[in-house]
N, CA, C and O of each residue as an XYZ file, in Angstrom:
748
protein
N     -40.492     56.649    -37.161
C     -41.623     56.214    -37.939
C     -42.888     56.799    -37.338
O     -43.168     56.607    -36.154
N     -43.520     57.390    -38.014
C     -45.126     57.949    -37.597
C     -45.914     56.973    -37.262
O     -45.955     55.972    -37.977
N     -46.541     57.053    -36.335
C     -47.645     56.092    -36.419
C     -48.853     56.238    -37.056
O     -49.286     57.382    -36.923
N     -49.665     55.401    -37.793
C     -50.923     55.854    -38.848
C     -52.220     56.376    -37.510
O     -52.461     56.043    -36.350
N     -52.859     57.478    -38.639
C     -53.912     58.310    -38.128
C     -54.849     57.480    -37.962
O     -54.604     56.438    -38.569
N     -56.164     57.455    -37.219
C     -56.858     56.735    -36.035
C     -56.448     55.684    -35.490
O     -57.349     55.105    -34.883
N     -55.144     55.027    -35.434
C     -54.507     54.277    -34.538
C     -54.340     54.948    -33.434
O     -53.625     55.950    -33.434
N     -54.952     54.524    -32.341
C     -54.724     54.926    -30.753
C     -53.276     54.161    -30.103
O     -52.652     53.460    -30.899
N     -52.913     54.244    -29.146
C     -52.124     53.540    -28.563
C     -52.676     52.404    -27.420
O     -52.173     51.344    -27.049
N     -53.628     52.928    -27.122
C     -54.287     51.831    -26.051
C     -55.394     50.815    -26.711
O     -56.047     51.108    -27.713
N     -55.501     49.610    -26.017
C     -56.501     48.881    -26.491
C     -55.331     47.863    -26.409
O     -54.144     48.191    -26.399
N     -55.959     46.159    -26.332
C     -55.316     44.800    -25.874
C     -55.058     44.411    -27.130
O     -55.809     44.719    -28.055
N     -54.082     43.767    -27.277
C     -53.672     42.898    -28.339
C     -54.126     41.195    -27.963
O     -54.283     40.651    -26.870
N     -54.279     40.529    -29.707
C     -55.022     39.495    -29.591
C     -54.020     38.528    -28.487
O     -54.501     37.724    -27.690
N     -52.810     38.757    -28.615
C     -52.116     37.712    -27.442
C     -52.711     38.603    -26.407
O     -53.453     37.806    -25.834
N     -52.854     39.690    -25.830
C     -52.931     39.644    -24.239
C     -54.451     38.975    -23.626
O     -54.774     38.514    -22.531
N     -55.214     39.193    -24.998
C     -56.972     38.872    -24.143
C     -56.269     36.935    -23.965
O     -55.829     36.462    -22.918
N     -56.356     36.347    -25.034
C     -55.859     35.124    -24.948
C     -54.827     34.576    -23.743
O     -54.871     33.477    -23.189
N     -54.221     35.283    -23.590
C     -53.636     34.897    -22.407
C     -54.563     35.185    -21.216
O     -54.895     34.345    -20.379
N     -54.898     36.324    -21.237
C     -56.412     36.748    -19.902
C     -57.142     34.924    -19.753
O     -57.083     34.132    -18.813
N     -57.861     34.789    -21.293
C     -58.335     34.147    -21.176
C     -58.444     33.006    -20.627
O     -59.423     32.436    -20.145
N     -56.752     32.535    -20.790
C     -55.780     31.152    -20.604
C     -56.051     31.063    -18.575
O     -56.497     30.146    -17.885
N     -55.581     32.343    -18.222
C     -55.395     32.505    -17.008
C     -56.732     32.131    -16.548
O     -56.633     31.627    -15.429
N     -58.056     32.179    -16.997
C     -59.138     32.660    -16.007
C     -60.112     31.238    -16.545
O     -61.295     31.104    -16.232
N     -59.329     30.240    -17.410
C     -59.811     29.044    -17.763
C     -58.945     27.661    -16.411
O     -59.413     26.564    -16.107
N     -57.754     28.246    -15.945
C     -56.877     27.939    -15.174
C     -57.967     28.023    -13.576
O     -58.466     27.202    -12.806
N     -57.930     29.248    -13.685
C     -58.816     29.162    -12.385
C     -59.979     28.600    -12.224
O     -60.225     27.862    -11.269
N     -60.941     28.937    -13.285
C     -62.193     28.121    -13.328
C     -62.233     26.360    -12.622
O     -63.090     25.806    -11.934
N     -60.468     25.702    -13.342
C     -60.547     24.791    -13.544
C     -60.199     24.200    -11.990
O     -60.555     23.156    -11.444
N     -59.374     25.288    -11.529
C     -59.455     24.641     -9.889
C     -60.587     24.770     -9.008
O     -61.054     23.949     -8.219
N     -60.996     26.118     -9.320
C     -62.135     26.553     -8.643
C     -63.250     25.699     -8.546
O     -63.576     25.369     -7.406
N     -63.827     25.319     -9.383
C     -65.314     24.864    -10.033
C     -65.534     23.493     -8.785
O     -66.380     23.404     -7.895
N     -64.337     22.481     -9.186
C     -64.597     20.846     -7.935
C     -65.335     21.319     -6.548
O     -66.114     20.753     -5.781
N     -64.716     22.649     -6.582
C     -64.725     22.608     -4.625
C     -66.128     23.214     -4.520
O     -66.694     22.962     -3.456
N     -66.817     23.968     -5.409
C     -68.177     24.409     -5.265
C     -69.167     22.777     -4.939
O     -69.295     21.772     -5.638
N     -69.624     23.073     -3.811
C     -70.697     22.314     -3.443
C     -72.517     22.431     -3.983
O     -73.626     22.722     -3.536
N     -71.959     22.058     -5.008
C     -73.605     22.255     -5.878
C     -74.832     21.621     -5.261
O     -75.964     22.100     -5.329
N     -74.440     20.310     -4.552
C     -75.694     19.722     -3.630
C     -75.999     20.581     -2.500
O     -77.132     20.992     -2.253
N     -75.251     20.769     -2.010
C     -75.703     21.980     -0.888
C     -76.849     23.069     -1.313
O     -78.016     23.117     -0.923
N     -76.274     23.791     -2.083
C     -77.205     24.829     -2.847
C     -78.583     24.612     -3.275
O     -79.505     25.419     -3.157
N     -78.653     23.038     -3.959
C     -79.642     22.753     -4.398
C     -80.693     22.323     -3.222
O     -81.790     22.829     -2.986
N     -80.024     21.213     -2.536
C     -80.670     21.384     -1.301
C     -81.201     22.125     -0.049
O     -81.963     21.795      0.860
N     -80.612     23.085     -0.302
C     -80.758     24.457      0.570
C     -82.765     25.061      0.042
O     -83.847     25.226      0.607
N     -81.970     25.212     -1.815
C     -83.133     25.738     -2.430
C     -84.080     24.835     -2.677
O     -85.003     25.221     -3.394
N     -84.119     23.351     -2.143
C     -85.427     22.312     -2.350
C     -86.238     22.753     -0.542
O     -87.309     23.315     -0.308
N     -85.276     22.259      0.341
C     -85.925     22.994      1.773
C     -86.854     24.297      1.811
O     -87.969     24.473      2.301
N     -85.983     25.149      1.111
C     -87.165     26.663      1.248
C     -88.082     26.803      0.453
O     -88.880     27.736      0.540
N     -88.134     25.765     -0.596
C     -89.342     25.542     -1.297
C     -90.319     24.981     -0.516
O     -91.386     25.532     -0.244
N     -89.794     23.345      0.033
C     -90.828     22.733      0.925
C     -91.359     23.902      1.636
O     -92.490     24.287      1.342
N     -90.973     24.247      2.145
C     -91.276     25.382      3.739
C     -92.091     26.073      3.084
O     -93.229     26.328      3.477
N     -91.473     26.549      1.742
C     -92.917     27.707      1.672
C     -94.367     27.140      1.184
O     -95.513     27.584      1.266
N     -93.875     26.130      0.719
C     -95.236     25.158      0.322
C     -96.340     24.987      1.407
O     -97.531     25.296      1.441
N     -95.376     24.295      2.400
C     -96.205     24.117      3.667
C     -96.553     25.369      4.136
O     -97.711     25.328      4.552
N     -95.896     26.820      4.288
C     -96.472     27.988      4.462
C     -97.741     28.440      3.984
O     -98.597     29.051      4.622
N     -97.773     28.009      2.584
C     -98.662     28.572      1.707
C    -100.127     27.769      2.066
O    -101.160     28.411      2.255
N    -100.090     26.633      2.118
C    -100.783     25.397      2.361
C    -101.886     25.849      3.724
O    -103.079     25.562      3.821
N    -100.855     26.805      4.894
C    -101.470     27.035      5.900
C    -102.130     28.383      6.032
O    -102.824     28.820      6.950
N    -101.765     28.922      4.936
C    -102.542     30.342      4.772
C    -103.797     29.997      3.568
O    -104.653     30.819      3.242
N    -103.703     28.866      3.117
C    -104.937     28.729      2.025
C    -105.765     28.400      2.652
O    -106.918     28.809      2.518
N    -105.245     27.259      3.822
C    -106.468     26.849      4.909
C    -107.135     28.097      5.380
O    -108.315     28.320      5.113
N    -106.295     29.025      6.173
C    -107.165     29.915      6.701
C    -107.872     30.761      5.996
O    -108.946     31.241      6.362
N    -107.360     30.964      5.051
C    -108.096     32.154      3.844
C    -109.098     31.272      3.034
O    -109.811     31.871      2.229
N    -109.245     29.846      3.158
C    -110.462     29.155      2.687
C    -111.564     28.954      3.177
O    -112.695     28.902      2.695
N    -110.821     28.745      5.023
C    -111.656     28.415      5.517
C    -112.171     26.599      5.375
O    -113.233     26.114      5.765
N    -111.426     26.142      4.936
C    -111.094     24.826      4.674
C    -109.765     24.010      4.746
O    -108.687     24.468      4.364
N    -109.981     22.433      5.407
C    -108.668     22.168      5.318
C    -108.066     21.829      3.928
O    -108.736     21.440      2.971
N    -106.338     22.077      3.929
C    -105.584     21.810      3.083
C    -104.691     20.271      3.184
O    -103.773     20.119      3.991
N    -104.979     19.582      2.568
C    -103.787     18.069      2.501
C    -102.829     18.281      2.026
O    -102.804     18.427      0.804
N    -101.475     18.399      2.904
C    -100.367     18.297      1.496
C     -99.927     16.853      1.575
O     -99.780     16.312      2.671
N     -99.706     16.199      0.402
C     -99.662     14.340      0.536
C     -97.769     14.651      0.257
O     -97.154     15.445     -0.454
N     -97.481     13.906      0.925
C     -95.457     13.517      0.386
C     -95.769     12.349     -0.371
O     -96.210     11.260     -0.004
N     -95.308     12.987     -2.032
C     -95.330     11.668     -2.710
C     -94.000     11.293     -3.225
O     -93.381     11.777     -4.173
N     -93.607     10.122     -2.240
C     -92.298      9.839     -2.464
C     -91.875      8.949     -3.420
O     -90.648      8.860     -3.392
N     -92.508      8.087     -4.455
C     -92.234      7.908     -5.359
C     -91.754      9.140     -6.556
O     -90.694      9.528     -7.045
N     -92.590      9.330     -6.629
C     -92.176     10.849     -7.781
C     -91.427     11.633     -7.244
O     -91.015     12.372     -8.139
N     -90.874     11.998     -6.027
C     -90.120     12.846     -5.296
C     -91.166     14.443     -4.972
O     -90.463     15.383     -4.603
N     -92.061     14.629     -5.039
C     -92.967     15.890     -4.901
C     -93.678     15.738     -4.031
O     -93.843     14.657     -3.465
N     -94.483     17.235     -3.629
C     -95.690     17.359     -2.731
C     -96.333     18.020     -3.521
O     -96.127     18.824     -4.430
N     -97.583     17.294     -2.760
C     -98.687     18.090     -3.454
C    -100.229     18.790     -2.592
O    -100.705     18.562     -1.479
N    -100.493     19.351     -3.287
C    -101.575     20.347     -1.985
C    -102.739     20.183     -2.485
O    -102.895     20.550     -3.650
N    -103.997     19.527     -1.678
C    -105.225     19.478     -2.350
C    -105.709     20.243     -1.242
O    -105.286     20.090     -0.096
N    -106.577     21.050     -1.568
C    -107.817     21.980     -1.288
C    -109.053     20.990     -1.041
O    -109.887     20.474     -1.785
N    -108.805     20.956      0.304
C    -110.100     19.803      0.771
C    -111.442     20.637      1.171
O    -111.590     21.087      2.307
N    -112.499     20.816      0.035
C    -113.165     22.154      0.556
C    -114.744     21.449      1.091
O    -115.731     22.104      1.427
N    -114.659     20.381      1.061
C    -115.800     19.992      2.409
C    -115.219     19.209      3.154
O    -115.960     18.642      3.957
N    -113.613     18.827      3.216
C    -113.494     18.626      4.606
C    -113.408     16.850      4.704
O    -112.911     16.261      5.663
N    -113.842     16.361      3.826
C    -113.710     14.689      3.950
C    -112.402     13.794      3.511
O    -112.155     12.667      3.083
N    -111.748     14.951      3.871
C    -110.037     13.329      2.999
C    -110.044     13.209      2.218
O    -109.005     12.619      1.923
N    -110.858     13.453      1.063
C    -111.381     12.992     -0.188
C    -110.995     13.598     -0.934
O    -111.328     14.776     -1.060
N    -110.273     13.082     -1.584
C    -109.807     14.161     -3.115
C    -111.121     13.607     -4.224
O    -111.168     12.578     -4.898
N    -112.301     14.933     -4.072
C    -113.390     14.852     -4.843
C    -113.561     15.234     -5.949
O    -112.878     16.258     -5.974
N    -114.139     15.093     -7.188
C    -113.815     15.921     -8.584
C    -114.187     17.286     -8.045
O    -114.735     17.412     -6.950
N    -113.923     18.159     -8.718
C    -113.584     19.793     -8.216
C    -112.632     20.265     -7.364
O    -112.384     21.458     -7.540
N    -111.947     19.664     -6.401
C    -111.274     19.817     -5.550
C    -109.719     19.772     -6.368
O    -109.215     18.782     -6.899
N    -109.201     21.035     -6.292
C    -108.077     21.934     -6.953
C    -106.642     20.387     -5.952
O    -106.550     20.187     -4.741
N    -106.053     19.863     -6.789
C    -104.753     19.302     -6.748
C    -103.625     19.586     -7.225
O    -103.500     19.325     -8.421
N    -102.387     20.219     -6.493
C    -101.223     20.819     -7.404
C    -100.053     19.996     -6.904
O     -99.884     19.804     -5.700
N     -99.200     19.483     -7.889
C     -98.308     18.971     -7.470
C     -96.732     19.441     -7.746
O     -96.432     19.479     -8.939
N     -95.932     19.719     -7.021
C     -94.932     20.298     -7.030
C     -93.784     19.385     -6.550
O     -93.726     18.855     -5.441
N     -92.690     19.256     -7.753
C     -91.214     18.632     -7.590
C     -90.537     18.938     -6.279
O     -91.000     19.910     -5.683
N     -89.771     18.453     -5.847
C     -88.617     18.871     -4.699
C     -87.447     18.701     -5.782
O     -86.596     17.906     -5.382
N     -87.265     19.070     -6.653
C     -86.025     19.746     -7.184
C     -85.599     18.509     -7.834
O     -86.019     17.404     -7.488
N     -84.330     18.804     -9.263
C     -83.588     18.158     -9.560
C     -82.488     17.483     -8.490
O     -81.623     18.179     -7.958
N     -82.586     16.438     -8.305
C     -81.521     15.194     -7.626
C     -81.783     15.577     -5.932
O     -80.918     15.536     -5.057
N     -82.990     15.892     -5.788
C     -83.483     15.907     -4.716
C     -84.290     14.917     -3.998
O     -85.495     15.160     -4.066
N     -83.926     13.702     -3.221
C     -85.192     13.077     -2.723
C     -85.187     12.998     -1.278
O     -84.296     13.183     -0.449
N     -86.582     12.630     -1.172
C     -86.408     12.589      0.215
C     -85.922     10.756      1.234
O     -86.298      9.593      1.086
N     -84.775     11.576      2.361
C     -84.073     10.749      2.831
C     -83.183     10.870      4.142
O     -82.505     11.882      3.963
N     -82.978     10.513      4.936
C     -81.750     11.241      5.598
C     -80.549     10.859      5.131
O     -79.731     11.598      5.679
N     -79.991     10.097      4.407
C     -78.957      9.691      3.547
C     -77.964      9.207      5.039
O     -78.503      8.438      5.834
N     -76.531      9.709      5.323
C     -75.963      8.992      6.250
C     -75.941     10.030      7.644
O     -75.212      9.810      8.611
N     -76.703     10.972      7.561
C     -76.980     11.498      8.833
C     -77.686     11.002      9.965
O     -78.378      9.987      9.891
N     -77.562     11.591     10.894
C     -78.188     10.640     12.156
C     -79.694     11.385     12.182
O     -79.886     12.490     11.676
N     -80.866     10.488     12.947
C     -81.873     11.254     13.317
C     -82.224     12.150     13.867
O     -81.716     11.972     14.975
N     -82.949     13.371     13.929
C     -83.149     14.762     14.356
C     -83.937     14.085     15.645
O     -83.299     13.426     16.466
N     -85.091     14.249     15.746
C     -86.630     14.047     16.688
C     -87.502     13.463     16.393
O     -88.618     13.494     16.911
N     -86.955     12.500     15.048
C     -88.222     11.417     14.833
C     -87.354     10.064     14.018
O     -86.228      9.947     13.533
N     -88.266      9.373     14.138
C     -88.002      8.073     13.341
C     -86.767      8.196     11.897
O     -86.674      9.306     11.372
N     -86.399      7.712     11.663
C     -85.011      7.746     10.664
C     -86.169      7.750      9.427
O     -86.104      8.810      8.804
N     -87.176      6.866      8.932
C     -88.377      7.159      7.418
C     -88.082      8.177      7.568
O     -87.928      8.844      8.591
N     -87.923      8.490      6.062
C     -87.958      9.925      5.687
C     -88.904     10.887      5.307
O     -88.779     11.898      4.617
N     -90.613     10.020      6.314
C     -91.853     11.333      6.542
C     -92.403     10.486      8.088
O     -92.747      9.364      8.459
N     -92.240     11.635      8.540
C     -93.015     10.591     10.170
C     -94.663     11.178     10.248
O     -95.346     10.709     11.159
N     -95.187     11.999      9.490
C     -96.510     12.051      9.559
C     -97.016     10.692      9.692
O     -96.503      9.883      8.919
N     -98.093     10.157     10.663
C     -98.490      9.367     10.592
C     -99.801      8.816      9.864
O    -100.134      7.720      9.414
N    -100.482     10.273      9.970
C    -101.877     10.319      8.453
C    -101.422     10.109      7.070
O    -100.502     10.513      6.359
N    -102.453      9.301      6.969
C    -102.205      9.330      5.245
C    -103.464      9.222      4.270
O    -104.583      8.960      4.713
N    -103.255      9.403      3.139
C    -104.460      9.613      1.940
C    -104.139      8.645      0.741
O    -103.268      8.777     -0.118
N    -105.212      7.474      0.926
C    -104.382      6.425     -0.133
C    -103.460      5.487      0.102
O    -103.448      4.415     -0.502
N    -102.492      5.867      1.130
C    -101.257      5.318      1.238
C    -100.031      5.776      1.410
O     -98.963      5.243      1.710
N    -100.623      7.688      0.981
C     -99.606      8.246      1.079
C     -99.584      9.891      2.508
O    -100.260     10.902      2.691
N     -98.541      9.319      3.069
C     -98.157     10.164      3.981
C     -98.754     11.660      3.749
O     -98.627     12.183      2.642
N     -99.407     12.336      4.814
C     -99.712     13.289      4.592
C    -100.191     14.370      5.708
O    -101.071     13.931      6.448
N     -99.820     15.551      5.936
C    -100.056     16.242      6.963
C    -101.523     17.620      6.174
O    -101.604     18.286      5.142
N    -102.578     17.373      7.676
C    -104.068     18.692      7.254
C    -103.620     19.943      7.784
O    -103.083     20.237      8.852
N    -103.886     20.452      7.021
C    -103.740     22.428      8.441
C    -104.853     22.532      7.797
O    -105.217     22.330      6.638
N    -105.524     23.031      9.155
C    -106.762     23.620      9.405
C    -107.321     24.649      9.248
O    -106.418     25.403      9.610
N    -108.155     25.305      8.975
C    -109.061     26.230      8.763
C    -108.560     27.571     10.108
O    -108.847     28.768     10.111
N    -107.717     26.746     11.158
C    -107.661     27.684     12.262
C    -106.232     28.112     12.199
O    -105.815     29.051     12.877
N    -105.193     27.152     11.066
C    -103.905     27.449     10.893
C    -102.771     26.097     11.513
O    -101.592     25.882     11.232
N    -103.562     25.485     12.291
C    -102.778     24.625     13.086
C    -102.769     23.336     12.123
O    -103.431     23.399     11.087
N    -102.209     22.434     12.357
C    -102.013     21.238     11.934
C    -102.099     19.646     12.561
O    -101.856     19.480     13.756
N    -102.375     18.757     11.892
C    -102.723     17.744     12.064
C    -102.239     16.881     13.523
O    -102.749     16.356     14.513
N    -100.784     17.155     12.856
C     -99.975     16.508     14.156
C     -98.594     16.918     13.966
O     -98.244     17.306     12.852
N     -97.759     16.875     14.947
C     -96.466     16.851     14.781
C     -95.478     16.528     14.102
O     -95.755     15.333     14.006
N     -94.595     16.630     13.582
C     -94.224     15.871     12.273
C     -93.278     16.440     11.667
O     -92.948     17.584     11.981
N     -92.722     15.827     10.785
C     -91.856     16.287      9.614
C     -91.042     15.582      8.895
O     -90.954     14.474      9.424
N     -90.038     15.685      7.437
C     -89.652     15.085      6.973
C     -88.134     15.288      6.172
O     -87.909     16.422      5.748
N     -87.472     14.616      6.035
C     -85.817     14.576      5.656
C     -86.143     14.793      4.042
O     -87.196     14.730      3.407
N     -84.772     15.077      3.663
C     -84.600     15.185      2.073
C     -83.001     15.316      2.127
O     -82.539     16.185      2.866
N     -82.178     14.544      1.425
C     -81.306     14.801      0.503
C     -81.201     14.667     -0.559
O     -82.078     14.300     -1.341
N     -79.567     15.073     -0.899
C     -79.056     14.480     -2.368
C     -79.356     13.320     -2.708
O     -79.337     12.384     -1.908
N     -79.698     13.195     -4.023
C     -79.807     11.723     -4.571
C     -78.953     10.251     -4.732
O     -79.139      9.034     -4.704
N     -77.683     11.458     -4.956
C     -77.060     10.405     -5.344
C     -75.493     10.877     -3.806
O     -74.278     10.783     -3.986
N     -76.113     11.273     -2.681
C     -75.125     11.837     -1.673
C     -74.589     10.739     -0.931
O     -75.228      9.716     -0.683
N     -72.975     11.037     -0.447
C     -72.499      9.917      0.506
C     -72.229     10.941      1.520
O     -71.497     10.559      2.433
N     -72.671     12.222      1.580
C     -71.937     13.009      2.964
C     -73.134     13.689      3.863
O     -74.024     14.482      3.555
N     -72.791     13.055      5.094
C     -74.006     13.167      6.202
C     -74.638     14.895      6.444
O     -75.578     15.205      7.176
N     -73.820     15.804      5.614
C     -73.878     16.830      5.513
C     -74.714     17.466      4.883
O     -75.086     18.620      5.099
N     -75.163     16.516      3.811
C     -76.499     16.630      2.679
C     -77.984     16.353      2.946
O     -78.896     16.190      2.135
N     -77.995     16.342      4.297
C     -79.112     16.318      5.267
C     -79.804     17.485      5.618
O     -79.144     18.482      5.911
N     -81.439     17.533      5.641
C     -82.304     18.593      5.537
C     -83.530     17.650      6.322
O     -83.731     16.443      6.189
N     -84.349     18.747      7.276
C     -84.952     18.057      8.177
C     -85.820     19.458      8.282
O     -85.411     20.471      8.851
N     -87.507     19.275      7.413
C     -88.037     19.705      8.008
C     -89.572     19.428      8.945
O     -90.360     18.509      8.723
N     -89.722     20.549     10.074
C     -90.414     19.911     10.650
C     -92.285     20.957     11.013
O     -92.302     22.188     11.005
N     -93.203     20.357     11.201
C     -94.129     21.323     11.573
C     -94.887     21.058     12.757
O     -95.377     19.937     12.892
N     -95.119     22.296     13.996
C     -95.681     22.152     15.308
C     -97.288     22.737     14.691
O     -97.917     23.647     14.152
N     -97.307     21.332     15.300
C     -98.641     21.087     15.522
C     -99.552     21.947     15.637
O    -100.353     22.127     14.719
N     -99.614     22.827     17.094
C    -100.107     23.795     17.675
C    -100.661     25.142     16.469
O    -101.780     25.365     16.006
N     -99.268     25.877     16.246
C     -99.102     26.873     15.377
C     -99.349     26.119     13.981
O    -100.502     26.082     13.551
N     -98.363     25.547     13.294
C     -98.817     24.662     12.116
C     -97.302     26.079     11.827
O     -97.400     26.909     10.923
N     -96.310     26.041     12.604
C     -95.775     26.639     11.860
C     -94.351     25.934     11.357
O     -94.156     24.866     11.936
N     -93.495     26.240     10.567
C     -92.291     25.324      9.610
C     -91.659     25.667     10.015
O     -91.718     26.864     10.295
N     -90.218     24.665     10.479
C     -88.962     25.053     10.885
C     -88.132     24.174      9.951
O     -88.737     23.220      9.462
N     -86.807     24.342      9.611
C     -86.031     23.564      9.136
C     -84.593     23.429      9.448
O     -84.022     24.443      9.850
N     -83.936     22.362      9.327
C     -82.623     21.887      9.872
C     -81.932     21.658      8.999
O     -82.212     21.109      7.933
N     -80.377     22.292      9.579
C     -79.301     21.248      8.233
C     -78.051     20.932      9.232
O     -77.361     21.532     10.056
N     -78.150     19.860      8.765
C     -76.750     18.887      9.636
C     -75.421     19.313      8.855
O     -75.199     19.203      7.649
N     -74.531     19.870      9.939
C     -73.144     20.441      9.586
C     -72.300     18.948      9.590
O     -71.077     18.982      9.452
N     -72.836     17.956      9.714
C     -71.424     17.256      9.780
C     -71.589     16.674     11.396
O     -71.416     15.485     11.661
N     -71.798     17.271     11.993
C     -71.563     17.185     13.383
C     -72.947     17.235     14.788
O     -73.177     16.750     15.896
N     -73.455     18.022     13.937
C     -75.292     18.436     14.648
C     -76.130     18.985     13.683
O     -75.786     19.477     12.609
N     -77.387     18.858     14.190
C     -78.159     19.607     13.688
C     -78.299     20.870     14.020
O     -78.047     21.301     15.145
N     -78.963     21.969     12.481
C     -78.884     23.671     13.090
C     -80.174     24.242     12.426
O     -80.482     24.186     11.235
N     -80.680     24.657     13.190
C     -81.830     25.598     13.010
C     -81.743     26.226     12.175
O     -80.695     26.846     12.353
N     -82.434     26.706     10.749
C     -81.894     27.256      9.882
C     -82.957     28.073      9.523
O     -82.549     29.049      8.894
N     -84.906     28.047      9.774
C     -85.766     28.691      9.637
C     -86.369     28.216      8.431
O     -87.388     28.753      7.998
């Protein structure tokens, strides 16, 4: 029997993609549980904080004024006011931005143990209003020593722990993540 003209011989038949398909719905389905999605997210709420507080300490110096960032732990966010005479005062004109720490992100140490400060999950001891809050200065440095936890929201594993912290001196950000076992320097 001839085979008909522009019929090729190669190319998948509708059973083989379907079966492809079958196979790679199979894997998905084992695969997918073991991905640790809080991790990730928490990973990417930390390097947000950090750069916040980064940014916070280069506005000071490039303002020439101090910067407040307040931890507002009701809403789960920080926020950065541009303190441009310098009085604590969030004054009309004075630029306020407030920024989320992520979907199912709050701050907490959840069942991890304490790093170098108090188990609250902000040990700044300044505050604005009521609410916790660390200045960097016009020279780059910062208020005081300090820093603050964040996990998963809804986490039971001591592993979902994030700890960051800022020296004083420099005003510069470090951050931690608890393996389970210790804390690790993570930058």
């Amino acid at each position: 029997m001839a085979r008909a003209r522009g019929c090729g011989g190669s190319g998948f038949t509708l059973v083989e993609i379907l079966m492809v398909l079958a196979l790679l719905g199979l894997v998905m389905a084992f695969a997918l549980p073991k991905i640790n999605f809080e991790a990730y997210r928490l990973s990417g709420a930390v390097r947000g904080a950090e750069g916040l507080l980064a940014r916070a300490q280069r506005l000071a110096v490039t303002e020439q004024s101090n910067v407040n960032v307040l931890f507002d732990v009701a809403n789960n966010a920080i926020k950065l006011h541009e303190d441009a005479n310098n009085n604590n005062v969030i004054d009309p004109g004075e630029r306020v931005r407030s920024y989320p720490l992520g979907d199912g992100v709050v701050y907490g140490i959840g069942a991890a143990p304490t790093r170098l400060y108090a188990p609250a999950p902000i040990s700044f001891v300044h505050t604005m209003s009521g609410t916790p809050e660390i200045i960097f200065r016009r020279d780059g440095s910062a208020s005081e020593n300090g820093g603050f936890y964040i996990t998963a929201q809804y986490s039971t594993s001591a592993s979902d722990a994030r700890s960051v912290e800022v020296i004083q001196s420099t005003g510069r950000v470090e951050w931690y993540q608890y393996t389970g076992a210790q804390w690790v320097k993570k930058f």
